[in-house]
C-alpha positions as CSV (number, residue, x, y, z in Angstrom):
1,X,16.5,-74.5,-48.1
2,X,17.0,-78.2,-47.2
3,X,16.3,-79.1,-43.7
4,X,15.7,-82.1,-41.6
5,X,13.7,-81.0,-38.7
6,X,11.7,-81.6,-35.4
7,X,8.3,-80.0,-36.0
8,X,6.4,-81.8,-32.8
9,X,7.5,-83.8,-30.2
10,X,6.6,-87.4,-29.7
11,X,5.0,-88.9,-27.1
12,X,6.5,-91.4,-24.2
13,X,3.6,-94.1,-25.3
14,X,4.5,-93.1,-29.0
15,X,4.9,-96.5,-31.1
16,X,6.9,-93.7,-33.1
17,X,9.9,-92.3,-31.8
18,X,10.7,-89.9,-35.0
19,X,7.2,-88.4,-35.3
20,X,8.1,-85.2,-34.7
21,X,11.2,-85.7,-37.4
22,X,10.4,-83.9,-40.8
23,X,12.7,-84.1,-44.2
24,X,11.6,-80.5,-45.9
25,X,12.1,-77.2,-46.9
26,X,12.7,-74.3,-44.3
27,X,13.7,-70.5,-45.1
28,X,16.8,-69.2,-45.2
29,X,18.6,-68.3,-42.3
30,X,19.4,-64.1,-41.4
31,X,22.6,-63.9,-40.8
32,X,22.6,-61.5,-37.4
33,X,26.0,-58.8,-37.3
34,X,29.2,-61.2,-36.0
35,X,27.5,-64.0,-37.2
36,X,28.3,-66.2,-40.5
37,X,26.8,-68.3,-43.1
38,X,28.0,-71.8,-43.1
39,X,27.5,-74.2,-46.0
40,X,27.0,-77.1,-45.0
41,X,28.9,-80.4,-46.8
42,X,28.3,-83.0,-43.7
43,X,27.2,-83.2,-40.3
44,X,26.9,-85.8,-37.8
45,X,24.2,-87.3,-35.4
46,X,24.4,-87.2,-32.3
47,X,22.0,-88.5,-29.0
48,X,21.4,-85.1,-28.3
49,X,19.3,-85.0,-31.7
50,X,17.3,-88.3,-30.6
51,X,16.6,-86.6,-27.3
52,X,15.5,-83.4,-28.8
53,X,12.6,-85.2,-30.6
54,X,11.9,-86.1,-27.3
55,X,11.4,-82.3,-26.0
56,X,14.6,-83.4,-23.8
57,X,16.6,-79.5,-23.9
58,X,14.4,-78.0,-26.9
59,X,11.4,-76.0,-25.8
60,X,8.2,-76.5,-27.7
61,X,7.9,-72.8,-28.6
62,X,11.5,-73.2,-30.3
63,X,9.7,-75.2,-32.7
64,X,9.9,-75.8,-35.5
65,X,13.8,-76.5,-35.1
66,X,16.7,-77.8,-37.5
67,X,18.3,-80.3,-35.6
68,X,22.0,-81.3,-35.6
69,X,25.0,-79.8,-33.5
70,X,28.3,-80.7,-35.5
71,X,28.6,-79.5,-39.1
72,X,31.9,-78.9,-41.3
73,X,31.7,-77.2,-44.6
74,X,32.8,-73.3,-46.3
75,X,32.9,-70.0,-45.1
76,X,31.0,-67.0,-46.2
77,X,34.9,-66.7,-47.6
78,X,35.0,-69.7,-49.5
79,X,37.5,-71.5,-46.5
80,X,37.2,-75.1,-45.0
81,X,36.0,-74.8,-41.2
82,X,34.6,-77.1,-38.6
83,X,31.4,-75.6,-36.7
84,X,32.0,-75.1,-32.7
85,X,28.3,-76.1,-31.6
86,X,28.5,-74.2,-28.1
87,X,27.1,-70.9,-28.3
88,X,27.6,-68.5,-25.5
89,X,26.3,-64.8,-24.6
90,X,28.1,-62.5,-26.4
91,X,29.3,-61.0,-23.1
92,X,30.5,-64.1,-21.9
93,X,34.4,-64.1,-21.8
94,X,36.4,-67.7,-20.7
95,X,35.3,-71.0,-21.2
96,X,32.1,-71.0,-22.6
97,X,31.3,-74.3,-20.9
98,X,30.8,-72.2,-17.5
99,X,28.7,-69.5,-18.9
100,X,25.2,-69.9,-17.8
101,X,22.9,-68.9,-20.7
102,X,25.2,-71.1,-23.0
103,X,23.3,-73.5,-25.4
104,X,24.1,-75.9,-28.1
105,X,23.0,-75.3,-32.0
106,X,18.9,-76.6,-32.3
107,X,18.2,-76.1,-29.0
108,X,17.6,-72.0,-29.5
109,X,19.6,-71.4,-32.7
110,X,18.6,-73.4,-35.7
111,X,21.2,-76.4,-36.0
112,X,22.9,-77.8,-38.4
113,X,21.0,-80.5,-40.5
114,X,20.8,-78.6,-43.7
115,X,21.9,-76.6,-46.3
116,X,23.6,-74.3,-44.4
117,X,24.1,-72.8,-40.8
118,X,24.5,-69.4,-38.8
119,X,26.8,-69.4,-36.4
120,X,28.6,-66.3,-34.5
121,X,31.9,-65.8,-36.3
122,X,34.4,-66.6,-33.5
123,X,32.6,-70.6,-33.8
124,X,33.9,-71.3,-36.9
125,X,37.6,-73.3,-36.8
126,X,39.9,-73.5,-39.8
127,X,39.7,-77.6,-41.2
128,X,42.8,-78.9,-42.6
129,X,43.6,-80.1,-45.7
130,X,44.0,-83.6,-44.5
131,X,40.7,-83.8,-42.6
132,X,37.7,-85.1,-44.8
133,X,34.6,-83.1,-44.5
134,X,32.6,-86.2,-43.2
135,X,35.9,-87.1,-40.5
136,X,35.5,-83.0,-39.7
137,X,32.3,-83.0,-39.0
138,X,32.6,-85.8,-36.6
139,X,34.4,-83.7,-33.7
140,X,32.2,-81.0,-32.6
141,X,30.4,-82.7,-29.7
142,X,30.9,-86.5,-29.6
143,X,35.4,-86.1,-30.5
144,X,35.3,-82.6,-28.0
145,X,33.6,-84.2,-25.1
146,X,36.1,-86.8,-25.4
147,X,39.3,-84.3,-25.8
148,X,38.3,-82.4,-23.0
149,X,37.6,-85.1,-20.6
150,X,41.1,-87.1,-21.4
151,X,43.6,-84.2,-21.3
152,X,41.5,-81.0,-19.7
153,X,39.7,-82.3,-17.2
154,X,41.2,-86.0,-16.3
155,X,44.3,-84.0,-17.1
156,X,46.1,-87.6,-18.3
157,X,49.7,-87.6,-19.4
158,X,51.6,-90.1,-21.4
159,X,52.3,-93.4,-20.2
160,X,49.0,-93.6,-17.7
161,X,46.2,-96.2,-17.7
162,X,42.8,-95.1,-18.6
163,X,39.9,-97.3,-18.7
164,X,37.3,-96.8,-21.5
165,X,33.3,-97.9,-20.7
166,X,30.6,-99.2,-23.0
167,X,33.1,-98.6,-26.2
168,X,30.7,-98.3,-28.9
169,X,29.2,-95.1,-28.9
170,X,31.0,-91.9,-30.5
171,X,31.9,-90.8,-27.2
172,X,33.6,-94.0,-26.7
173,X,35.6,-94.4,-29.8
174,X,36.5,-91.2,-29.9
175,X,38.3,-91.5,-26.3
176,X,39.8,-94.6,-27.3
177,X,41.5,-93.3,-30.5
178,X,42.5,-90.1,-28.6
179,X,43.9,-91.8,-25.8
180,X,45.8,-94.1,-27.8
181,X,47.2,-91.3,-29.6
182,X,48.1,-89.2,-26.6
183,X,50.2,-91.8,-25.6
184,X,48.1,-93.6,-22.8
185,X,47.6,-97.5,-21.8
186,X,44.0,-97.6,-22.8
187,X,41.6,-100.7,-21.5
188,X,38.3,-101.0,-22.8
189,X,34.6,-102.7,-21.9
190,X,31.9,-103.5,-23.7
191,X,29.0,-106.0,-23.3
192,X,29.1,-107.2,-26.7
193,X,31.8,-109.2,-28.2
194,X,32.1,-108.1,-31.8
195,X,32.5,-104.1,-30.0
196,X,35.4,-105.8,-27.7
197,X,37.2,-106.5,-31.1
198,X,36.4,-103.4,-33.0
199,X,38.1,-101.7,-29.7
200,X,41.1,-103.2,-30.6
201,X,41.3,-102.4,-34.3
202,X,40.9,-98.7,-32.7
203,X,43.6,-98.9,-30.7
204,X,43.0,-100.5,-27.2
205,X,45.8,-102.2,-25.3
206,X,42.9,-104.5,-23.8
207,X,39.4,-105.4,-23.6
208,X,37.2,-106.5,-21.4
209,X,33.6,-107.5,-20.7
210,X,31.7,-105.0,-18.8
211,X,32.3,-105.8,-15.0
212,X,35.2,-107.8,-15.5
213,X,38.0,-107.7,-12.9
214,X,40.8,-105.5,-13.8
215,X,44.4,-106.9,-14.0
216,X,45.6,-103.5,-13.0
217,X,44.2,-100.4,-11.2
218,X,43.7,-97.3,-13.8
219,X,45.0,-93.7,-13.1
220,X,41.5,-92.5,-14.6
221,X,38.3,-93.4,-16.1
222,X,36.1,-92.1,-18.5
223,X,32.6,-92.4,-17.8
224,X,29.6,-92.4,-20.1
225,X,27.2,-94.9,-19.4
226,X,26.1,-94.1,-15.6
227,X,24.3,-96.8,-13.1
228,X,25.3,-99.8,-15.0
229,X,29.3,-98.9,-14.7
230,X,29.4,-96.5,-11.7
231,X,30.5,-99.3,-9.3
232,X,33.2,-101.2,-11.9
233,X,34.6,-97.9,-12.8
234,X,35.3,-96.8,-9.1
235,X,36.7,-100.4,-8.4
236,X,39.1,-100.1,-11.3
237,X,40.7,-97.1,-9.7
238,X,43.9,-96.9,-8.3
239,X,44.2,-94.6,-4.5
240,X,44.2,-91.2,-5.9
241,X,42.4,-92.0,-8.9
242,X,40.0,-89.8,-10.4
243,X,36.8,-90.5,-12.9
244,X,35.5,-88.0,-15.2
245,X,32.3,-88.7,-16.4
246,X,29.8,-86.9,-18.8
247,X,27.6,-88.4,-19.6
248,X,24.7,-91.2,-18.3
249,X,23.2,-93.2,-20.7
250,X,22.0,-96.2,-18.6
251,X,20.4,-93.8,-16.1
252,X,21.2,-91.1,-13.2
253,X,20.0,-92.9,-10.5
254,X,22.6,-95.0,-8.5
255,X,21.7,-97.8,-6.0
256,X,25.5,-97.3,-4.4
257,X,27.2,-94.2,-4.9
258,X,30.2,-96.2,-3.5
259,X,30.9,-92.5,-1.3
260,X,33.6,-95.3,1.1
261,X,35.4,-96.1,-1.3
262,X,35.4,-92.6,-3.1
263,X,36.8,-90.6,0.7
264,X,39.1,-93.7,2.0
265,X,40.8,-94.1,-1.7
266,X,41.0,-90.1,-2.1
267,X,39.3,-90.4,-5.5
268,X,38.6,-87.3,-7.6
269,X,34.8,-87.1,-9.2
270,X,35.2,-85.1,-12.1
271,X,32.1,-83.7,-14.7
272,X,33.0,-82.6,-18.2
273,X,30.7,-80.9,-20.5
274,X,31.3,-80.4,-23.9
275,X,34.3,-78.0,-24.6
276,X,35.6,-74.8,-26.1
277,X,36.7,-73.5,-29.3
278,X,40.3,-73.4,-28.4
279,X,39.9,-77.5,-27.1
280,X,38.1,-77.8,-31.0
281,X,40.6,-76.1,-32.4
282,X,43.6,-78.1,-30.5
283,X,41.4,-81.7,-31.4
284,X,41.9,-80.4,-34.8
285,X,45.6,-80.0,-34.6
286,X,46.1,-83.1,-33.0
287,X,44.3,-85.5,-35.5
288,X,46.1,-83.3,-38.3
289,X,49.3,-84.2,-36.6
290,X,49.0,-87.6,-35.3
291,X,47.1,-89.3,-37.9
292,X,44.1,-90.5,-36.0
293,X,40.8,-90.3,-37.5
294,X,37.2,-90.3,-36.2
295,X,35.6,-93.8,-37.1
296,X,32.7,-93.1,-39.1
297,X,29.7,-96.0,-39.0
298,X,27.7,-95.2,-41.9
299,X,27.9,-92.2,-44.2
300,X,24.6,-91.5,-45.6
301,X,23.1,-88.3,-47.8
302,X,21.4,-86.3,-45.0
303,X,17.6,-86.8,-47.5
304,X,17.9,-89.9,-45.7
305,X,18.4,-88.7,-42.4
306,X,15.2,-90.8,-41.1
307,X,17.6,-94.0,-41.8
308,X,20.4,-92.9,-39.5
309,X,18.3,-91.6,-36.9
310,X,16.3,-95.5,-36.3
311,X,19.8,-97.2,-36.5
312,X,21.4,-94.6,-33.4
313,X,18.4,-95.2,-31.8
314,X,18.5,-99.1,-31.6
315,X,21.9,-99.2,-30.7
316,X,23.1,-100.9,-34.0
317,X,26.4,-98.2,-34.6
318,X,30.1,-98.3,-33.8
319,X,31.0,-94.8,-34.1
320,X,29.6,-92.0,-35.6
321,X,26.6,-91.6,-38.3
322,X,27.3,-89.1,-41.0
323,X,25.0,-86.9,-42.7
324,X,25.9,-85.7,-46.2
325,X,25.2,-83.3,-48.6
C-alpha cells in the first residue's frame, strides 16, 4: 500500500532534515483480534512527525515506520470515524493518558500516513455528517490536547479569561476556537503581526504582542511554547490562577522558574498530555454542535507529503497541514 515513511533518521549536522522521510510502498497491515482496519481519506501533520525523523520518541529498531498520528476515514463497516491516536495496554482501564506503557500511532504501531491504518477497535470514534474528513482528521492530537487542557485540566467555565501564547500553531488555534466557543474571554500573543490578526478572525477578544502587558489578569493560561513565555504567562495570572501547559517548543530549560511568584500568588502548575477517547469523542460533539471548525492551512494529496513537512518545519503555517487521499 501507499505509505509515507521514516526509513533512517537524520543527522543533527544534517543539511537535510527529511532524509529519513520516504514516499513508497509498504505491506499491508495484519489486522491483530480487537483491532480494525481503517481506510484512510485524510490525515494531518503534526510536530510529533517532524520530531520522529529526528529519532525524538521512535526507536531505530521500530524502523522502518509510517508516520502520522491523526487520521479520519471508514470502518472495516463501511462508517465515518475519526482515529484516537493513543494506544494503551490492553489491560489498562481509565484514562489512557496515565497508563505507563501507552504510546502514540508511529512510535511502536505503524501510523497513519497511508492507505489505511490498524487500530484497536475501542480507538475508532463515530464522525458526523457535518465534519469534513480533512476538518476530522485535524482533532486527534493537536484539537485533543487543546480540549483537554481548556475544560479537563484548566477546568475553565464560561465567562473566564484565558490567555492564548504563540497563536499560530495547531495547538494554538485550536484553543483559541475552542475557547471562544466554550464561552470564554480569550486574549491572544503572537510575535508576528499578520498571526495577531488571523487570531482575531478565529475568534479572539484581543491580541497582543508576545510580552506585552496585560490590561487584565487571566483566570488561566495555556501554555505551549516554554522558556520564551514562561515568565509573561505567570505575570498575566490573576492570585489563584493556574497555567496548564503541554507543550515546549522554545525549549525546557528556564532561566527563572518565577517559584515567588508561583507560592505567594497560590498559582496552580498544571501538565496536560494528549487526551482520551471519551475527551475525542466529546471534541467531536462539541464542534458538531457549536459550529466551530479546525482551521486548516494547506490541504495537500498526502504523494506530496515532502511539501507539507518543509513548510511545518520552517514555521510558515497558521493551523493545521492536511494530508489527503
Amino acid at each position: 500500500m501507499f505509505a509515507v515513511y521514516a526509513d533512517s533518521f537524520a543527522a543533527a549536522d544534517s543539511d537535510d532534515p527529511f532524509s529519513g522521510l520516504v514516499v513508497g510502498e509498504r505491506p499491508d497491515p495484519e489486522v491483530p483480534d480487537g483491532w480494525t482496519r481503517v481506510t484512510v481519506k485524510a490525515a494531518s501533520l503534526n510536530h510529533h512527525d517532524l520530531w520522529s525523523l529526528q529519532g525524538v520518541g521512535l526507536r531505530e529498531e521500530a524502523l522502518p515506520m509510517i508516520l502520522g498520528c491523526d487520521a479520519a476515514g471508514y470502518d472495516e463497516a463501511g462508517n465515518e470515524v475519526v482515529v484516537h491516536s493513543v494506544i494503551s495496554d490492553p489491560a489498562w482501564r481509565g484514562d489512557e493518558t496515565f497508563d505507563p506503557k501507552r504510546s502514540l500511532l508511529s512510535e511502536r504501531h505503524q501510523g497513519t500516513f497511508a492507505d489505511s491504518v490498524v487500530v484497536p477497535a475501542v480507538n475508532v470514534v463515530p464522525k458526523p455528517a457535518s465534519l469534513s474528513f480533512e476538518e476530522a482528521a485535524c482533532l486527534p492530537t493537536a484539537w485533543l490536547t487543546a480540549y483537554r487542557m481548556l475544560f479537563s485540566q484548566g477546568d475553565l467555565k464560561p465567562g473566564e479569561t484565558v490567555l492564548v501564547q504563540g497563536a499560530g500553531g495547531g495547538v494554538a488555534t485550536a484553543l483559541i476556537t475552542l475557547a471562544r466557543a466554550g464561552g470564554l474571554k480569550v486574549l491572544a500573543t503572537s510575535r508576528d503581526e499578520a498571526k495577531r490578526a488571523k487570531a482575531l478572525e478565529l475568534g479572539a477578544h484581543e491580541v497582543f504582542e508576545s510580552g506585552a502587558r496585560l490590561p487584565v489578569k487571566v483566570d488561566a493560561v495555556m501554555e505551549t511554547v516554554g522558556r520564551a513565555t514562561w515568565s509573561h504567562s505567570i505575570r498575566a495570572l490573576r492570585p489563584g490562577g493556574r497555567i496548564v501547559i503541554s507543550g515546549t517548543t522554545s525549549g525546557p530549560k528556564l532561566d527563572d522558574a518565577e517559584l515567588t511568584r508561583i507560592f505567594f500568588l497560590q498559582l496552580s502548575v498544571i501538565g496536560s498530555t494528549m487526551g482520551t477517547r471519551a475527551e475525542l469523542a466529546s471534541l467531536v460533539t462539541m464542534l458538531d454542535a457549536t459550529g466551530a471548525r479546525p482551521l486548516i492551512d494547506r490541504s495537500i494529496p498526502m504523494a506530496d507529503a515532502r511539501e507539507g513537512f518543509a513548510a511545518m518545519a520552517g514555521g510558515d503555517i497558521f493551523g493545521k497541514v492536511v494530508f489527503t487521499r
